[in-house]
C-alpha positions as CSV (number, residue, x, y, z in Angstrom):
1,X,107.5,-17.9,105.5
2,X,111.3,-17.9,105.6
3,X,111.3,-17.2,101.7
4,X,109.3,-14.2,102.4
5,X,111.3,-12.7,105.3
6,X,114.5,-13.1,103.1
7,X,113.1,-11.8,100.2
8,X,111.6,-8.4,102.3
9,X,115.1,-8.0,103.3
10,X,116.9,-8.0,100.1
11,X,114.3,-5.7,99.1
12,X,115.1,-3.4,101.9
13,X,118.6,-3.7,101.2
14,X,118.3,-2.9,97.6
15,X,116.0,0.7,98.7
16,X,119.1,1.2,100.9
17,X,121.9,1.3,98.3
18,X,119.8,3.1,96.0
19,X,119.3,5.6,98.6
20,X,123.0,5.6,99.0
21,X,124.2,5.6,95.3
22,X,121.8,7.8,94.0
23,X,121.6,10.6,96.7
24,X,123.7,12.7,95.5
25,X,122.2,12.5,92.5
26,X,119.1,13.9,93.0
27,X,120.3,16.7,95.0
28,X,121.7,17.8,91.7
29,X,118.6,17.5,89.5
30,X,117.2,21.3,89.9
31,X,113.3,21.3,89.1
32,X,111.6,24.6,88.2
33,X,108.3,24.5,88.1
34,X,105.8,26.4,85.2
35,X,104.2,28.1,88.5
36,X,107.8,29.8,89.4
37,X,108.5,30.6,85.9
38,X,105.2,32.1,85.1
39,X,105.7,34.2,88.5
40,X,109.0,35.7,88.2
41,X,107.7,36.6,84.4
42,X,104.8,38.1,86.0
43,X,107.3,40.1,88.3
44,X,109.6,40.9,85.2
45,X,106.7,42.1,83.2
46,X,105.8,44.5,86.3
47,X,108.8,45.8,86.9
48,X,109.7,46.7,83.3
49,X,106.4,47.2,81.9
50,X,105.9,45.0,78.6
51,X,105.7,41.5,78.3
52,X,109.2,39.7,78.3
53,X,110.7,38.5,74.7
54,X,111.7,35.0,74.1
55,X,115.4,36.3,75.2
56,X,114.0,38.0,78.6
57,X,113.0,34.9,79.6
58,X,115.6,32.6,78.8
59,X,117.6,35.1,80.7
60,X,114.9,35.1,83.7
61,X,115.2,31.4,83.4
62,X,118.9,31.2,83.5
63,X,119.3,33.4,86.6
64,X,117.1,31.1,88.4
65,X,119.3,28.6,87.7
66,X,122.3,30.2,88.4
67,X,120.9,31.6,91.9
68,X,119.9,27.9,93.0
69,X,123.4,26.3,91.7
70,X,124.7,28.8,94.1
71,X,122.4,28.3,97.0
72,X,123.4,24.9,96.4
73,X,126.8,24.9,96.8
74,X,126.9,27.6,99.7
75,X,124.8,24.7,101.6
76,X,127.1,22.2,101.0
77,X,130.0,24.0,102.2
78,X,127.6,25.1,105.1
79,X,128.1,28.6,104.0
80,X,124.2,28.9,106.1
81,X,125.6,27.9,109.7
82,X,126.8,30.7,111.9
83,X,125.4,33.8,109.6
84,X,123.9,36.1,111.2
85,X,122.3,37.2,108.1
86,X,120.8,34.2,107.7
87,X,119.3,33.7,110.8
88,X,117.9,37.1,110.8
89,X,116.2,36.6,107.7
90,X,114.8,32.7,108.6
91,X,113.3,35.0,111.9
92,X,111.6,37.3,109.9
93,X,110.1,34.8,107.4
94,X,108.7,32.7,110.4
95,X,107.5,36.4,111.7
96,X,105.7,36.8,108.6
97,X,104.0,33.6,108.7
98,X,102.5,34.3,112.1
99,X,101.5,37.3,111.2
100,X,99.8,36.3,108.4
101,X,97.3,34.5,110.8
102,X,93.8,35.8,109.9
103,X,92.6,38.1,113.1
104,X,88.6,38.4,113.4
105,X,87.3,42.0,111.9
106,X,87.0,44.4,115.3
107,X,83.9,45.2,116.6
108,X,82.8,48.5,116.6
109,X,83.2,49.1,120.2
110,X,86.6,47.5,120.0
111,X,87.4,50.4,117.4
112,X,86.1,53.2,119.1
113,X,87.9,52.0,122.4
114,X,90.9,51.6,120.4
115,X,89.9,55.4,118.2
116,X,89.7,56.7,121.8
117,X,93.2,55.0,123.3
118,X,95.4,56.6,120.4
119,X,93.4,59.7,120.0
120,X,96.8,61.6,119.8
121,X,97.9,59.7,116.4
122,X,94.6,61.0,114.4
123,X,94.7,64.5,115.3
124,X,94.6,66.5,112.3
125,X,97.8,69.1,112.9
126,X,97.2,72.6,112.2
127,X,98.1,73.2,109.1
128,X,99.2,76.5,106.5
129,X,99.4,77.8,103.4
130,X,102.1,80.3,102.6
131,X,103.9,81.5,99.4
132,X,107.8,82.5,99.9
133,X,110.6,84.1,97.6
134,X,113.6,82.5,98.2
135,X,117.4,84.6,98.7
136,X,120.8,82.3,98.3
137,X,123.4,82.5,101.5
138,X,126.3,82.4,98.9
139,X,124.5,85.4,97.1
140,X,124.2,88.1,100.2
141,X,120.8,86.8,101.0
142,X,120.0,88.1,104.2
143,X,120.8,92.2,102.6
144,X,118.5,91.2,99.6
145,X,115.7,89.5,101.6
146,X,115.3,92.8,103.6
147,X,115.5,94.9,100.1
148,X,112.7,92.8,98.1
149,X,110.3,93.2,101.0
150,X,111.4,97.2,100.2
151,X,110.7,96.5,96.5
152,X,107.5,94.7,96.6
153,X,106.4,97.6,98.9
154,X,107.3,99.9,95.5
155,X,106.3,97.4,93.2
156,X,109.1,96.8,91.6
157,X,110.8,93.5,91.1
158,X,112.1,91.3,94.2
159,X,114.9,90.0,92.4
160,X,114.8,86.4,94.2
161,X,116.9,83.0,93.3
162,X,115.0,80.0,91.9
163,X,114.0,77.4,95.0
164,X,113.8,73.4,94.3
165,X,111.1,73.3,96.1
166,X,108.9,75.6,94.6
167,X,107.2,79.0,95.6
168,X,103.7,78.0,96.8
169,X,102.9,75.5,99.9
170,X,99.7,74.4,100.6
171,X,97.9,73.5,104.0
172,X,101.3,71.9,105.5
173,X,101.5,71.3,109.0
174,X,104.7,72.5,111.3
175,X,106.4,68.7,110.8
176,X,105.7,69.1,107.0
177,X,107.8,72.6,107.1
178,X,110.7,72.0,109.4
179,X,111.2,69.1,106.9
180,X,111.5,71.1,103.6
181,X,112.9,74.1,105.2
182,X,114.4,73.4,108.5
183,X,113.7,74.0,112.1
184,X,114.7,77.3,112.3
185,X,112.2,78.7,109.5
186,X,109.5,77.0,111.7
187,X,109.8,80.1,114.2
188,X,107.7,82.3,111.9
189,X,104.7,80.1,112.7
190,X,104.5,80.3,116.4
191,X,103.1,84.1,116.0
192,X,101.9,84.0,112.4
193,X,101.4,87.1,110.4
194,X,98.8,86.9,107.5
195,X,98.6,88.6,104.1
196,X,101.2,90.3,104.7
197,X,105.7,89.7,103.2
198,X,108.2,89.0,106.3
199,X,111.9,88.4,106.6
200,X,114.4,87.9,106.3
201,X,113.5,84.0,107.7
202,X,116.8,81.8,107.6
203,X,116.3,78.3,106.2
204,X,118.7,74.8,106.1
205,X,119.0,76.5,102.0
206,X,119.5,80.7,102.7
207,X,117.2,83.3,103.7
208,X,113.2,83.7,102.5
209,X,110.8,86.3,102.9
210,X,107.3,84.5,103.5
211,X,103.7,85.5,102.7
212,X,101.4,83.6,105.2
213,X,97.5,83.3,103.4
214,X,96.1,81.0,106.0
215,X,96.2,78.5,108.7
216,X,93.8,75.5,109.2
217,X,93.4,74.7,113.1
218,X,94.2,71.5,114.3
219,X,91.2,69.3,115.6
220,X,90.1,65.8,116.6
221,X,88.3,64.1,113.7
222,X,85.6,61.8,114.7
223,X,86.1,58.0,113.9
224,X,84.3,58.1,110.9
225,X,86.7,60.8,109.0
226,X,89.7,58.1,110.1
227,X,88.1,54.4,110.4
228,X,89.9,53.4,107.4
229,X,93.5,54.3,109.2
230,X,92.4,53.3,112.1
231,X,91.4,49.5,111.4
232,X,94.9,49.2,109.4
233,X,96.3,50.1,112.7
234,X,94.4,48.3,114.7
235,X,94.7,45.2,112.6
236,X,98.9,46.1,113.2
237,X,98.7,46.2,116.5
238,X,96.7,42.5,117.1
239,X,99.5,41.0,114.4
240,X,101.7,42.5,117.0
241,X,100.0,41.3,120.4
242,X,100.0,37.7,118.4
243,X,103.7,37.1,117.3
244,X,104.3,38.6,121.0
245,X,102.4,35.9,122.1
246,X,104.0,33.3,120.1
247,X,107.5,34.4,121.0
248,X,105.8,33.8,124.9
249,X,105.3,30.1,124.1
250,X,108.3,29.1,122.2
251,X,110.2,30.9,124.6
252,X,109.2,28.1,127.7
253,X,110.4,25.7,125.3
254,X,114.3,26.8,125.2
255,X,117.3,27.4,128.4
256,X,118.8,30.4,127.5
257,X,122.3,30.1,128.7
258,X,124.8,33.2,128.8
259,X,127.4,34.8,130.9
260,X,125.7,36.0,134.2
261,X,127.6,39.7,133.7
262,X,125.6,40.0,130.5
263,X,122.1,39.6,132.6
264,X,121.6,43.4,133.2
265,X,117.9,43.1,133.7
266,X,118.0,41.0,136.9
């Protein structure tokens, strides 16, 4: 029984100093595996568009290595402690992983309460369709706005400037225009005129004159026209409502301690 006990000890003693001598070298042995390989090649491939040459993926291959030689060495210096860049990034992986716990399909009265709550984000804006000629500021554009509306009338040539974004605009609603054109060109649509030229209309880009063919009212689709939308949103919001919850319960867990002056909300 004695020989036993001291013969389990030397053995433990021997798993020790291997431990000890041979620690440092497996942290540098760097293994990449045929699954990582395969999946940055796959990535590659994707992003280029054509399979990868022999030389594409020894160069794939190297900058693997490279990348975890330095993430490496920045842990040994403990390059990862105190970053705030870091830490942000650790957050949102762990964010990820909560979110990424399956939520049970709605019900349909769950969706049409939830259709019904957020009515205002589904509401088809009215929308319009309008051709425009387009005058340059730096070219007198305001005087020969007003004098192509004259020359259309006579049929004669309006003498406009080439626009970026095109002549013809199709079934855009307000938000759509005061993008492209700016807020001020948005005017013309509180008190539309149809089928017929009017300007001068200043713009982020000059002056226009504007042809308004038509306007689509806005209206409230029913949740059938939007369930696709609406069960992506849905489905956001529960991811939401659960890493909310999750923050709940870790957050009974930890003291917060900080400078009372700091505590505005109390």
């Amino acid at each position: 029984m004695k020989k036993l006990l001291i013969f389990f000890i030397v053995g433990i003693f021997i798993i020790l100093l291997d431990f000890v001598f041979n620690y440092d070298e497996d942290e540098l042995n760097i293994f990449i595996s045929d699954q990582e390989i395969e999946s940055l090649i796959y990535a590659w491939q994707l992003q280029v568009g054509r399979a990868p040459e022999p030389e594409d993926i020894q160069n794939i291959i190297s900058d693997v290595v490279k990348e975890e030689i330095l993430y490496r060495e920045a842990l040994r210096l403990n390059l990862d402690l105190e970053d705030r860049i870091i830490k942000r990034r650790m957050a949102q992986k762990v964010s990820f992983l909560r979110e990424e716990t399956s939520i049970a399909p709605p019900q349909l009265s769950e969706l049409e309460e939830f259709f019904e709550k957020n009515i205002e984000s589904y509401i088809f804006p009215e929308r319009f369709t309008f051709t425009h000629l387009y005058f340059s500021a730096e070219k007198n554009g305001r005087q020969r706005a007003k004098e192509a509306i004259d020359n259309i009338a006579v049929n004669e040539p309006p003498g406009s400037d080439p626009f970026m974004l095109g002549k013809n605009f199709v079934e855009k609603s307000r938000e759509e225009i005061q993008r492209d054109f700016g807020k001020k060109f948005t005017e013309i649509l509180i008190k539309p005129v149809f089928g017929s030229w009017v300007g001068p209309i200043e713009s982020a880009y000059g002056f226009h004159i504007v042809k308004i063919l038509k306007k689509v009212d806005s209206f409230k689709p029913s949740l059938n026209q939007v369930r696709e939308k609406v069960e992506v949103d849905y489905y956001l919001e529960e991811k939401q409502k659960s890493l909310d919850s999750y923050l709940i319960e870790l957050k009974d867990k930890y003291q917060v301690i900080i400078n009372p002056k700091y505590l505005f909300n109390e």
